[in-house]
C-alpha positions in Angstrom: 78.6 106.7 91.4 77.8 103.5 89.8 79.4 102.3 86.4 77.2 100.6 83.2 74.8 98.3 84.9 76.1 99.4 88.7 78.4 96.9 88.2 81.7 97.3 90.8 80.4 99.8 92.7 82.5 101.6 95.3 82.2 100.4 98.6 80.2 102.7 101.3 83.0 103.0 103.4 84.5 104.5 100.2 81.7 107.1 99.5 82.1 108.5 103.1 85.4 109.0 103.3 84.9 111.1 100.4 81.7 112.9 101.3 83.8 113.7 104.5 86.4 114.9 102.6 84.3 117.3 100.6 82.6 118.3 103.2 85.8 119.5 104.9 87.7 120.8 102.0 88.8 124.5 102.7 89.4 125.2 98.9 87.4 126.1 95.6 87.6 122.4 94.7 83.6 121.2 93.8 83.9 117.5 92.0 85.5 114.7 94.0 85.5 111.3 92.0 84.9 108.3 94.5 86.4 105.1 93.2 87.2 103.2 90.3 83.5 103.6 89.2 83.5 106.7 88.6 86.6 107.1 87.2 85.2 105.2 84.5 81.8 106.7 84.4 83.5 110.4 84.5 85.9 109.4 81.5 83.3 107.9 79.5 81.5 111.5 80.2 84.3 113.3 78.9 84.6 111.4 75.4 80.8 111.9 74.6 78.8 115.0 73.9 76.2 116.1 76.1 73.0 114.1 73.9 75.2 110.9 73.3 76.1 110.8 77.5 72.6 111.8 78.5 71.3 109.7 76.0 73.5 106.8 77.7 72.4 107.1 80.7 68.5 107.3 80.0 68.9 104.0 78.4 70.8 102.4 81.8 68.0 103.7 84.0 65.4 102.7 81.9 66.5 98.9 82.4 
């Protein structure tokens, strides 16, 4: 995931290791956060309500 502006994205290298990860996990686990990125884009989600953080993100995709 990318950040405000996709600014410091994680690296690919980064992403696979944790899409192979997911894909092999033998739990119930069904988020996996991949990098400092989204770390911040996940804790930014979880101080906004649902409008505000979809609101947020409209406004980043729309330029």
């Amino acid at each position: 995931m990318h950040h405000a502006g996709g600014r410091n994205p994680s690296a690919p290298e980064t992403a696979a290791e944790v899409i192979w990860n997911a894909a092999n996990e033998t739990g119930d686990r069904l988020r996996f956060r991949t990098g400092e990125d989204a770390e911040r884009l996940l804790d930014e989600r979880k101080s906004q309500n649902d409008a505000s953080f979809i609101g947020g993100i409209k406004k980043l995709m729309s330029g």
